[in-house]
C-alpha positions in Angstrom: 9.6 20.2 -28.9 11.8 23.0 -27.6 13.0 22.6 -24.0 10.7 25.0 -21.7 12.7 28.0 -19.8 11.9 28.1 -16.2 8.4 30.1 -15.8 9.6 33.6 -14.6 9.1 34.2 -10.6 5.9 37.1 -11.5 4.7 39.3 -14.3 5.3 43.2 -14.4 2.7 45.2 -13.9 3.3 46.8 -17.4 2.4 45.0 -20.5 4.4 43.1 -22.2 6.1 45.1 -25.1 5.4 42.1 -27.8 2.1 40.8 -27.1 0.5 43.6 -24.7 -0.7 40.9 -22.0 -2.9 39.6 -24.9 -5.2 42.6 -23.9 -6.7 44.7 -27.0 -6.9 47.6 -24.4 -4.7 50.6 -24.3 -2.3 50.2 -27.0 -1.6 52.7 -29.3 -3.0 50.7 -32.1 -6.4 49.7 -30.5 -9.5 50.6 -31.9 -13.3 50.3 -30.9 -16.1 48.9 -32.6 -19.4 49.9 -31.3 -21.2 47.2 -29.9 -24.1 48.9 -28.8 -24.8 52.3 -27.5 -23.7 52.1 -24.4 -20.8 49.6 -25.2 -18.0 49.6 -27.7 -15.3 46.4 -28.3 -11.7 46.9 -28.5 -9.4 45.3 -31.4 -6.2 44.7 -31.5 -4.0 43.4 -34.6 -0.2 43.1 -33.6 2.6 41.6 -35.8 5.0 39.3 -33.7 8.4 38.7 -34.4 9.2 34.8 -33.8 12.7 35.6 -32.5 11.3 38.3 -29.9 8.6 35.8 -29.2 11.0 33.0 -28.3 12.5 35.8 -26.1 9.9 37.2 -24.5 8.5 33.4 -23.4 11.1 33.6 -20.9 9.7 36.7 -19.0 6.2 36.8 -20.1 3.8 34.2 -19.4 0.6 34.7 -22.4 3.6 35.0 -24.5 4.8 31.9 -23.2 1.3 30.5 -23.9 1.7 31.5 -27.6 4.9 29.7 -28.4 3.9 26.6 -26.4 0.7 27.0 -28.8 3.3 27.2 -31.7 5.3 24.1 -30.7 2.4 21.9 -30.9 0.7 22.6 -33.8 3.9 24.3 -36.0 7.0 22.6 -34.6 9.4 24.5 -37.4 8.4 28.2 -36.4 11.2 28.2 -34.0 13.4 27.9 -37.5 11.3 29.0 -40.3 10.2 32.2 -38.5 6.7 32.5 -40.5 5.1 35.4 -40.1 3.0 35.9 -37.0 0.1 38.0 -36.8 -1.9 38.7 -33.2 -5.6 39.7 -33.7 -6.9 40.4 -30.2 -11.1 41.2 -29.5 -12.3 42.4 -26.1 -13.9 39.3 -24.3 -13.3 36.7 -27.3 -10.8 34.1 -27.9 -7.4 35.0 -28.7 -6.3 34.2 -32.6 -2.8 33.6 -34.2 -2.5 33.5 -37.8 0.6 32.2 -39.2 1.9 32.6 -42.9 4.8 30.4 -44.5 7.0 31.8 -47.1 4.8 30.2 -49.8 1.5 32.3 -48.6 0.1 29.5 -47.0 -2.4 30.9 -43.6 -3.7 28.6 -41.1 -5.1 30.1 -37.7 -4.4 29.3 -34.4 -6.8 29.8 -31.8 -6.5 30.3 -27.7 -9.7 30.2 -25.5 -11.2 29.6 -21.9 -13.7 25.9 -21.7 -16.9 27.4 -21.2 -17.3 25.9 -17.5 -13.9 27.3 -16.4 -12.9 30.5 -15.1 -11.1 33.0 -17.0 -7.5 33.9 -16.4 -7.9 38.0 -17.2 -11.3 39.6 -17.8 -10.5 40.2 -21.7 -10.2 37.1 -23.3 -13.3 35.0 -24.0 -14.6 31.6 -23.7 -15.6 28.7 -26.6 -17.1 25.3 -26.6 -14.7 22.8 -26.9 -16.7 20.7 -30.1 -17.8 16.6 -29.5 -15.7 14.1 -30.4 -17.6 13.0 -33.3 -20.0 14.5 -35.4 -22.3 12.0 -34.9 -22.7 12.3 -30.9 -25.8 13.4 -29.2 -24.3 16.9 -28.2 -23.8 17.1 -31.6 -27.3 16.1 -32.8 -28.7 18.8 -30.2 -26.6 21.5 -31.9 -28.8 21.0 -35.2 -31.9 20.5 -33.7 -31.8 23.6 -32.0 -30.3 25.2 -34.9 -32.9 24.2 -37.1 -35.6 24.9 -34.4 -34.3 28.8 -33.7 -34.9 28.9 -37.5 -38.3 27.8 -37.4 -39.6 29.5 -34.6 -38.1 32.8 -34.4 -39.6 35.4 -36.7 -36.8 36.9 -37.9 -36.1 34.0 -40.0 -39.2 34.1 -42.1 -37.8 34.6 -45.2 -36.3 31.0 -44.2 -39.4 29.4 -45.1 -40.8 32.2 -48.0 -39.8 30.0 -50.8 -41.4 26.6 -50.0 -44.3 25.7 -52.1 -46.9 23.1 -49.9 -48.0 21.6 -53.4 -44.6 20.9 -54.0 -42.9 17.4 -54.4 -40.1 16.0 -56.2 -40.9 13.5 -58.4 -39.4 10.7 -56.2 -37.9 10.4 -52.7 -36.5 7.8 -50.1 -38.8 6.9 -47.4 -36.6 6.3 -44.8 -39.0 5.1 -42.0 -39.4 6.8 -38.5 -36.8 5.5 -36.5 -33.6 3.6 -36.8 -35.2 0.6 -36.4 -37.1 1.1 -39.5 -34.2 0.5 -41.8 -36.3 -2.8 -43.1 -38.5 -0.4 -44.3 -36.7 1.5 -46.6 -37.7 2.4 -50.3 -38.2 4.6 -53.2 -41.6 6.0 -53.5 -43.7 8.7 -55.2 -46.1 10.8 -53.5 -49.4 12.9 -54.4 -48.7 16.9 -54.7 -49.3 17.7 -50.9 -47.0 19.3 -47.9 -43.9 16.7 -47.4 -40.9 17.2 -45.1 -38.2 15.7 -46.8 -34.2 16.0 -47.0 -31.8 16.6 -49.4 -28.1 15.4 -49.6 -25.4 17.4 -51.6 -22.3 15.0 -51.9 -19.5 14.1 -53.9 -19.6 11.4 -56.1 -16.5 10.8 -56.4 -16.0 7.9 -59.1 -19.4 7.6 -59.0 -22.3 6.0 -56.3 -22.6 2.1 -57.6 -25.9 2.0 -55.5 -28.2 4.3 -58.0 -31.6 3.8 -59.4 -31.9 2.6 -63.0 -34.9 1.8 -65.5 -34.0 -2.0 -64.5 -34.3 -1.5 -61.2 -36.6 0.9 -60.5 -38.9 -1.6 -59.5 -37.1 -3.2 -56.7 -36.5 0.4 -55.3 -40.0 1.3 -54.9 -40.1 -2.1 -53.3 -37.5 -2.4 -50.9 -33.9 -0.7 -50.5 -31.3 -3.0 -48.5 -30.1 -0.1 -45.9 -26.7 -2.6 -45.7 -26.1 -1.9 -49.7 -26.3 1.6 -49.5 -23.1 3.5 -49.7 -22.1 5.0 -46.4 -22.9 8.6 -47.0 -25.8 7.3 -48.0 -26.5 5.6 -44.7 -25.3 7.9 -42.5 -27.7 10.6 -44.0 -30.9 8.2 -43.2 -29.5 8.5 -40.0 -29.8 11.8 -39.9 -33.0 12.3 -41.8 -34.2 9.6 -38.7 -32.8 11.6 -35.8 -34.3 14.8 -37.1 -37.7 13.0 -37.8 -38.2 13.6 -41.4 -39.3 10.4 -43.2 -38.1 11.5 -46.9 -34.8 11.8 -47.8 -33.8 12.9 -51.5 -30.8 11.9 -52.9 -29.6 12.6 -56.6 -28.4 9.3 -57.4 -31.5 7.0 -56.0 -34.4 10.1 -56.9 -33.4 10.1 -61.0 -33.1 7.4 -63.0 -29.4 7.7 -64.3 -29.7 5.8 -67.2 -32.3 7.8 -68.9 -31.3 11.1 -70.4 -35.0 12.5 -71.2 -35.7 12.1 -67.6 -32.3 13.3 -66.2 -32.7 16.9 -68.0 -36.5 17.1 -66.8 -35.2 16.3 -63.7 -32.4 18.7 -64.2 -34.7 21.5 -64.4 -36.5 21.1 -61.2 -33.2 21.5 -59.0 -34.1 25.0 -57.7 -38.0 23.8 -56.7 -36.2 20.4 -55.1 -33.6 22.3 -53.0 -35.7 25.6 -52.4 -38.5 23.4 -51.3 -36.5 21.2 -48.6 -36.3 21.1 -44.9 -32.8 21.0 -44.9 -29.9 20.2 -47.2 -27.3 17.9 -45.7 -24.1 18.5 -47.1 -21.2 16.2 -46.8 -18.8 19.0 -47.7 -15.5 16.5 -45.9 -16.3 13.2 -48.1 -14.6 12.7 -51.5 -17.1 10.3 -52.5 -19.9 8.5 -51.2 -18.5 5.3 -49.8 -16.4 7.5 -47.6 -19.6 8.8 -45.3 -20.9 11.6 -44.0 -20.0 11.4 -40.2 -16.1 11.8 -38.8 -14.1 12.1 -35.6 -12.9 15.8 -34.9 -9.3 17.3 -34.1 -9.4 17.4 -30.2 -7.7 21.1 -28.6 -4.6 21.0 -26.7 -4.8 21.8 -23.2 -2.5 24.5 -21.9 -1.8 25.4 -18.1 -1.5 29.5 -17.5 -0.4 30.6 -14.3 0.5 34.5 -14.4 3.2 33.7 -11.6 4.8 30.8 -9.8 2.4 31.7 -7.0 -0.8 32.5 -8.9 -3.7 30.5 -9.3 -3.4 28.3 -12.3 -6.2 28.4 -15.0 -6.7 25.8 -17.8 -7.0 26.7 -21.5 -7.5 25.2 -24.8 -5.9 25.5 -28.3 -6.8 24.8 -31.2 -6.2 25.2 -35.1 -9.0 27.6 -36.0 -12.1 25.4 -37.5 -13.2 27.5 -41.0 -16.5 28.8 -39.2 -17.8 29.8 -42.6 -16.2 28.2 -46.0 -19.1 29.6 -48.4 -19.7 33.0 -48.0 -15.6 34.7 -48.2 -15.8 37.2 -50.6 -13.1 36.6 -53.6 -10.7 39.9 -53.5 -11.7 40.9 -57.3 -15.6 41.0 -55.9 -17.1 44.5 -55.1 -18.4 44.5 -51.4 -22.0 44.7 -52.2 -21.8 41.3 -53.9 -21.9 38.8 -51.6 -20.7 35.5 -53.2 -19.7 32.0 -53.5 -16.0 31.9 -51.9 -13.5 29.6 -53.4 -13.4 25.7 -53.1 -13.2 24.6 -49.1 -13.2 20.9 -48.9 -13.9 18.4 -51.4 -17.6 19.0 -51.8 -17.0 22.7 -52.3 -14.7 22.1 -54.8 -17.6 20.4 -57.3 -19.4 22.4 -59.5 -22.6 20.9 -59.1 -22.7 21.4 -55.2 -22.6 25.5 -55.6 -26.3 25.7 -56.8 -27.2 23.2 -54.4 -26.0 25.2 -51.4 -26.9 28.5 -53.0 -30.7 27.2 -53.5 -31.3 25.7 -50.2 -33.1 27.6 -47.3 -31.0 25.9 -44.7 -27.7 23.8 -44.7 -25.9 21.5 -42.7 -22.3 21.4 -43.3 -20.7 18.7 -41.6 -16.8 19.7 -42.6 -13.6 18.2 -41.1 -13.9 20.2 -37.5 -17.3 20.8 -36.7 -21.0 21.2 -37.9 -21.7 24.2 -39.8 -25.6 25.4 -40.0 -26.2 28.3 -42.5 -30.1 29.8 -43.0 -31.0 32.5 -44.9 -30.6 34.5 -42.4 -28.0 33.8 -39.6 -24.8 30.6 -39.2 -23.9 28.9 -35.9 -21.6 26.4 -35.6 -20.4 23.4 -32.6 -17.4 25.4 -31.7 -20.0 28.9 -31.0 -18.3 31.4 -32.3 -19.1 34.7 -31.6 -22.4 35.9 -33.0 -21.8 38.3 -35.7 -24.6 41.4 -36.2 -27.3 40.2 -38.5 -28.3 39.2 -41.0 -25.4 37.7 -42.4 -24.0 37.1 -45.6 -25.0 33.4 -45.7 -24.9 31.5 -48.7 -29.0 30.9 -49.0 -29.3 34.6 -48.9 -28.2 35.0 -51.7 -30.7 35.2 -54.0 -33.4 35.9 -51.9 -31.8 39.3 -50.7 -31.2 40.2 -54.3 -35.2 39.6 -55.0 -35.7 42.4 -51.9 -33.4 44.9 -53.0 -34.2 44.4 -56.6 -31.2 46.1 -57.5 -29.9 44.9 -61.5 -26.4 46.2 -61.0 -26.1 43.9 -57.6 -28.3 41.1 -60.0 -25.3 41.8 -62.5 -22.1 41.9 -60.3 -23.7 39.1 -58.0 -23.9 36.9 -61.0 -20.3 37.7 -62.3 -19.2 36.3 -58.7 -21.1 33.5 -59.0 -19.7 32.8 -62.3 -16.2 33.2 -61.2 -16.8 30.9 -58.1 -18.7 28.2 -60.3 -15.7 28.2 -63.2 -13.3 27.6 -60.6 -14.7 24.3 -59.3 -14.5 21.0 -61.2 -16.9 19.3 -63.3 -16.8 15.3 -64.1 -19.2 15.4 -67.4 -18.1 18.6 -69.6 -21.4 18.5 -70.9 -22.8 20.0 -67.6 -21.7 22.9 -67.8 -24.6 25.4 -68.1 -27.1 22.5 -66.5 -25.2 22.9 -63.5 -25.9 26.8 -63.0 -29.0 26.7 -64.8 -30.9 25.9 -60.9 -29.6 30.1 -59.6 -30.1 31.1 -63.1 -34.0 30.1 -62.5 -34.0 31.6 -59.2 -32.5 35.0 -60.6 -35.0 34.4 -63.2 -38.0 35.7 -60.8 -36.7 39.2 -60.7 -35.5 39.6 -64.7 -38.4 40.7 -67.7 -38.4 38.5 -70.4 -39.1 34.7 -68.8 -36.5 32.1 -69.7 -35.4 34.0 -73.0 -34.1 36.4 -70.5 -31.5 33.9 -69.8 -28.5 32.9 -72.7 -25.9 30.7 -72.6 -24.4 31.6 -69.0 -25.2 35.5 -70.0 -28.2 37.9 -69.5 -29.9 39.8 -72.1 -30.3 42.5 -70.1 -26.4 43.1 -69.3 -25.4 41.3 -72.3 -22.6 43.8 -73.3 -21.1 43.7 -69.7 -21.6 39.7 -69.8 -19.1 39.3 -72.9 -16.5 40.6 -71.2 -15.9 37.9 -69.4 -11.7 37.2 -69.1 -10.5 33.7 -69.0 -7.8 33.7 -66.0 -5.5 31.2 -67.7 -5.1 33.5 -70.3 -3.0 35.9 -68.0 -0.5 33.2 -67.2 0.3 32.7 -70.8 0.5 29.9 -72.9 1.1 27.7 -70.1 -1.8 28.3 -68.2 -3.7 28.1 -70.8 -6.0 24.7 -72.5 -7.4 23.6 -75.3 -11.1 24.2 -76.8 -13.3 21.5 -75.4 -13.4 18.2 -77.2 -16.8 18.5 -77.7 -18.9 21.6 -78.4 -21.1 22.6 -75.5 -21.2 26.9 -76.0 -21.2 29.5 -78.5 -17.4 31.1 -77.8 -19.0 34.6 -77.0 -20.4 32.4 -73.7 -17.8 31.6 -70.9 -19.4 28.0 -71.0 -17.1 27.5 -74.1 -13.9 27.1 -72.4 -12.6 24.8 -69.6 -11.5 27.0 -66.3 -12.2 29.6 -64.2 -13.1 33.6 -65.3 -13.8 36.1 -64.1 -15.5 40.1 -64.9 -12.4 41.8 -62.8 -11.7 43.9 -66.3 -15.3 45.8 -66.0 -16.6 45.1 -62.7 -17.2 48.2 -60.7 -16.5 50.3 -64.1 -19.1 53.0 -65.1 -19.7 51.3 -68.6 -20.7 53.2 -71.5 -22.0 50.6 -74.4 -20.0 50.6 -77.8 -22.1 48.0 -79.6 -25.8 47.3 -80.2 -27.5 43.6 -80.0 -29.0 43.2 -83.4 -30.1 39.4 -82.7 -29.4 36.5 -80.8 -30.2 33.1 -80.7 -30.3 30.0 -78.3 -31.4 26.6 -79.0 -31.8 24.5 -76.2 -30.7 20.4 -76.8 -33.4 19.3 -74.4 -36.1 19.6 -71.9 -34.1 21.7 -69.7 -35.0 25.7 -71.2 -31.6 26.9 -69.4 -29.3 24.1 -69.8 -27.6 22.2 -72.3 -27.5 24.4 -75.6 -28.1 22.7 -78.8 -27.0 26.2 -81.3 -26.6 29.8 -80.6 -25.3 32.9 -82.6 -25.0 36.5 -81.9 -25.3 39.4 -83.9 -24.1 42.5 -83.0 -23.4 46.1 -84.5 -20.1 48.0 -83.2 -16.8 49.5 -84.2 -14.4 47.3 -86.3 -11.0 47.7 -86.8 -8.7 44.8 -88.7 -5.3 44.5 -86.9 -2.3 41.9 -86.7 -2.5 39.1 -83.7 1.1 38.1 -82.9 1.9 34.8 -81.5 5.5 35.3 -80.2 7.8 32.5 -78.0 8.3 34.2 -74.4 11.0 32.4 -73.3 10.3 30.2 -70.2 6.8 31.8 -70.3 4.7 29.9 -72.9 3.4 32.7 -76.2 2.5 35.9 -75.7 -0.2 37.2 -77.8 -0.4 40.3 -79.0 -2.0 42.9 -81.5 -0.3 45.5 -83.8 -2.4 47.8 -86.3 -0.7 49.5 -89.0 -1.4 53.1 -88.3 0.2 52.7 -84.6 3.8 51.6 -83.5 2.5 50.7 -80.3 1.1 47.1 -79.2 -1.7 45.6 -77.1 -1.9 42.5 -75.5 -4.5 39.7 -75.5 -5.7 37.9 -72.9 -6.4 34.8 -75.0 -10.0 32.2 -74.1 -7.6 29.4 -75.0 -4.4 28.6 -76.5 -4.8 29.6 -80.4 -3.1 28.7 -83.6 -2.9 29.6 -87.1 -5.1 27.4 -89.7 -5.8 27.1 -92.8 -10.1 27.9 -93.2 -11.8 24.9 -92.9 -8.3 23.2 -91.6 -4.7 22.2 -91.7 -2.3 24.4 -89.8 0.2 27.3 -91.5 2.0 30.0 -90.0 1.8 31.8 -93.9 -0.1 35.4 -92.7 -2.1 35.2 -96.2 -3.7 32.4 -96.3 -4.0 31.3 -92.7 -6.9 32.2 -90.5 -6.5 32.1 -86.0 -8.6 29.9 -84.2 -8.9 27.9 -80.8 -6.6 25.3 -80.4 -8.2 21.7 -80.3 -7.3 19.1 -78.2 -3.6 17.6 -79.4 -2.7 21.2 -80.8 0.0 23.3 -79.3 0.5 26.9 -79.7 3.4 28.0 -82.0 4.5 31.5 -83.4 2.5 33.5 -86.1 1.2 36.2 -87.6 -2.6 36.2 -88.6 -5.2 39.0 -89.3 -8.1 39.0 -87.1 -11.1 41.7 -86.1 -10.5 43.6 -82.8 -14.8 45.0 -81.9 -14.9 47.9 -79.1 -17.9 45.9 -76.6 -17.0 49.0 -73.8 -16.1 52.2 -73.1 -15.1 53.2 -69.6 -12.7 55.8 -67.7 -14.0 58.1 -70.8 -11.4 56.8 -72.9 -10.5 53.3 -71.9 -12.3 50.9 -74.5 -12.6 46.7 -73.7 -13.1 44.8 -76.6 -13.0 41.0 -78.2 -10.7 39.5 -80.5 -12.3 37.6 -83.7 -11.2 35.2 -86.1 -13.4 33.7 -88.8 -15.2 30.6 -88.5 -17.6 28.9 -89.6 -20.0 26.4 -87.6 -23.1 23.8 -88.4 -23.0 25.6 -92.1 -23.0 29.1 -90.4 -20.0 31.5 -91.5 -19.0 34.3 -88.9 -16.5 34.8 -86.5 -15.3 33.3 -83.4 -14.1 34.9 -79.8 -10.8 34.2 -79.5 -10.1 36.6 -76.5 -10.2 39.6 -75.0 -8.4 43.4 -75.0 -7.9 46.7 -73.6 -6.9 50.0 -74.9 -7.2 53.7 -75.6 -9.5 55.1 -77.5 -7.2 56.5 -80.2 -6.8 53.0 -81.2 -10.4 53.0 -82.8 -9.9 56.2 -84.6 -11.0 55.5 -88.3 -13.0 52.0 -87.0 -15.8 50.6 -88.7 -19.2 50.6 -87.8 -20.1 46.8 -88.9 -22.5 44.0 -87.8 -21.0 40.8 -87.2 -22.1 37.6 -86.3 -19.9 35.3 -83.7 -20.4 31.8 -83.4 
């Protein structure tokens, strides 16, 4: 740490030039929010220099508390000079956010304790958060939490969706009291009001303590608390504290050895998670030996004295717990959508956990820093941040504010970023893929005609043209971003479930669309019990304009193949943002670069992307900005005996390119 200056003799009356006393007030770049009628906040967003700042320390004591800040928690700012950016709120805590030359934020956070005085009437306090999450302040945080939310009737929408004939097929009795560990065990219980809780955890390499047809048995018997992993344990703790006897938990509640039971089971995950008490969510454990309870980051403590002579007032620092890890809105995503952010933590980066924390009525984060609890109406966390206006955009509003409004377009561009968010996490069995959505797609399900046919393969009939023009976001990188078709057929390729990755609807989204094709038929066959999971066959027929063009395949040097197409009438060229890496192939197989008698496909697992020159199908799916038209790439294919085409990927161009097109029906695999 950098040798401290000598703290300067007093502080001029005038504010300091860099950081403006740490005052939002009476700068020329405040503004005001309005509070209330009578009240309005001031804001203040300042951009520090790191050399000033190590300057200014020396004569200005709250810029001295910055860089002493700094030294702790970002020891090289003194030589990497990140940028520094001062976000200042009338009557809150003061915020830092520094950036690194590779992009990389993190937020640094100044405050008053709440029992101590405050140094200048414009900065605020905040509750220093207990040293472990599994303390008794922090058990009073969630039972008053939980208690606001039942109470207050403001949060009755909090409670709409519970069914009282409602009950899982299983769930854990966990007894009344830590002392009744002995008593632990599987059971199942008649259709009538049950409290229980459910846990959303990562499995990591999978739970070893799980319920199979062998033992099933013993589990309705007895389960060993000591055997159970410690996520496991820690959320019977919980359950206990809270006093809910039943406890839920994926790998105990389903028999994991049989497949007929695991897609029934599959199918009730919105009525299991909508129906809960609470959902505990381990969102800091990687696994479930790890547990559910931690130790938390204790603040610095800081000294502030505003001269040598002045009363001295003690602060704290801290990095900047993420208050809200679900609910960021991804920059691509309109502001009326209110989605899924990207992946915070291990838990949040698992595919499976999105619908769980999307279904649930309330959650209980328990994240690296603090406890986060989320309703469907409001969040509060240990650290007690300042209250925003409600309601907020919490993650178990979701769906039920889209009921209300009953909106399509918000249904539509709300499911697009809930696509986008889902594709980006990671999935351990590829085969999950639509079973893991297929909980929100039921709950979206209540406000769309047409039952579960309604729903098909990841798209909706009712926005089915928007829904195909869907944009795999390796495919902008190039051929190196890019993978392989899935070993194993899961999708149709007109469904976004066919590839591996995330996507997204940025082409389209918040377009004025005008429909170029018509949906002549489609078909989905579910593999099982589950209506709107795992697909057994689908096709898709539709009627729109055809032209035949040239897809290139050309080496880019250090950038992987570019694909592009070229039709004979034009001189100019379009690119493609490919599903998946493609190659040229004979029909029916082999591989050839020869124009004439090769066809274009997906790659498959092994196969690498090399240069050609293959005719494929461009259809016109779009037309928006009047003449701006978004289309799909075909090649032919043939699938289960079937012969029509296959999505290879997806384009963009003017309208003059379709002059002359085709009006044909084709049907894509």
């Amino acid at each position: 740490m950098a040798n401290r200056p000598a703290l300067a003799r007093s502080q001029s009356s005038k504010p300091c030039k860099l950081c403006n006393n740490l005052d939002p007030r009476s700068h020329p770049a405040t503004y005001h929010d309005q509070a209330s009628k009578s009240r309005s906040i001031a804001h203040l967003s300042l951009q520090l220099d790191p050399i000033r700042l190590k300057r200014s320390e020396e004569s200005c004591p709250r810029c001295r508390l910055l860089a002493e800040a700094l030294d702790h928690y970002f020891e090289s700012w003194r030589k990497a000079k990140p940028r520094l950016l001062l976000v200042l709120v009338e009557c809150a805590s003061v915020r830092l956010e520094v950036q690194d030359d590779a992009g990389s934020r993190q937020n640094l956070e100044i405050y008053a304790p709440a029992d101590k005085p405050l140094p200048w009437p414009t900065l605020g306090s905040a509750q220093s958060v207990p040293k472990h999450s599994d303390s008794g302040d922090s058990f009073e945080f969630v039972q008053k939490a939980i208690g606001d939310c039942i109470t207050h009737h403001q949060h009755r929408l909090c409670g709409q969706s519970r069914r009282d004939e409602f009950v899982p097929t299983r769930l854990i009795y966990v007894g009344k009291d830590p002392s009744s560990t002995k008593h632990i065990k599987l059971c199942q219980l008649p259709a009538n009001k049950v409290k229980y809780i459910t846990l959303s955890h990562c499995w990591g390499g999978g739970p070893t303590f799980t319920t199979t047809t062998a033992n099933l048995h013993e589990r309705k018997r007895h389960i060993e608390y000591s055997s159970l992993p410690q996520s496991f344990q820690d959320a019977v703790i919980i359950a206990q504290e809270l006093g809910i006897h039943y406890l839920w938990i994926d790998a105990l509640c389903i028999i994991q050895d049989s497949k007929e039971e695991w897609e029934t089971e599959s199918a009730k995950m919105s009525s299991i998670y909508e129906n809960a008490y609470l959902t505990i969510a381990a969102t800091a454990a990687p696994n479930s030996d790890a547990g559910i309870f931690s130790a938390r980051p204790r603040p610095i403590k800081l000294k502030y004295q505003s001269s040598s002579r002045a009363k001295e007032y003690k602060l704290c620092a801290r990095k900047v717990p993420d208050h809200h890890p679900i609910t960021a809105t991804p920059s691509s995503t309109p502001k009326t959508a209110q989605p899924p952010s990207p992946p915070s933590g291990p838990l949040c980066t698992r595919a499976w956990a999105l619908q769980e924390h999307v279904l649930c009525s309330r959650i209980l984060h328990y994240t690296t820093h603090e406890l986060l609890f989320e309703c469907r109406l409001t969040s509060s966390c240990e650290c007690r941040a300042p209250s925003r206006k409600l309601p907020q955009a919490t993650t178990p509003r979701l769906l039920p504010n889209l009921l209300i409004t009953g909106k399509k377009d918000a249904y539509w561009r709300t499911w697009h970023a809930i696509v986008q968010a889902y594709t980006a996490r990671e999935l351990t069995v590829p085969a999950d893929k639509l079973p893991a959505i297929s909980g929100i797609a039921k709950g979206l399900l209540r406000g769309v005609d047409g039952g579960a046919k309604a729903y098909v393969c990841g798209l909706w009939r009712a926005n089915l043209v928007g829904d195909l023009l869907w944009t795999s976001l390796g495919g902008g990188k190039g051929a190196r971003g890019l993978g392989t078709e899935p070993e194993a057929w899961r999708a149709p390729s007109w469904s976004w479930a066919s590839v591996d990755g995330e996507v997204s609807y940025e082409w389209v989204e918040g377009e004025r669309v005008a429909e170029s094709v018509k949906v002549k038929d489609v078909r989905v066959v579910p593999s099982g019990r589950n209506p709107l999971g795992a697909v057994g066959e689908a096709w898709l027929k539709l009627v729109g304009p055809v032209v035949e063009v040239e897809l290139h395949a050309k080496a880019e040097g250090g950038q992987g193949i570019k694909y592009c197409l070229r039709r004979s009438e034009h001189s100019g060229v379009i690119d493609v943002v490919p599903d998946t890496l493609l190659t040229a192939a004979q029909y029916g197989g082999g591989s050839s670069a020869e124009s004439a008698a090769a066809e274009t496909r997906r790659a498959r697992s092994g196969e690498t992307s090399t240069e050609f020159n293959t005719k494929v199908l461009c259809l016109g799916i779009a037309r928006y900005e009047s003449s701006w038209i978004a289309g799909i790439v075909l090649g032919a294919a043939e699938w289960n005996g079937k012969r029509g085409y296959e999505r290879l990927g997806v384009f963009g161009c003017g309208d003059e390119w379709f002059i002359g097109a085709e009006r044909r029906e084709v049907l894509i695999l």
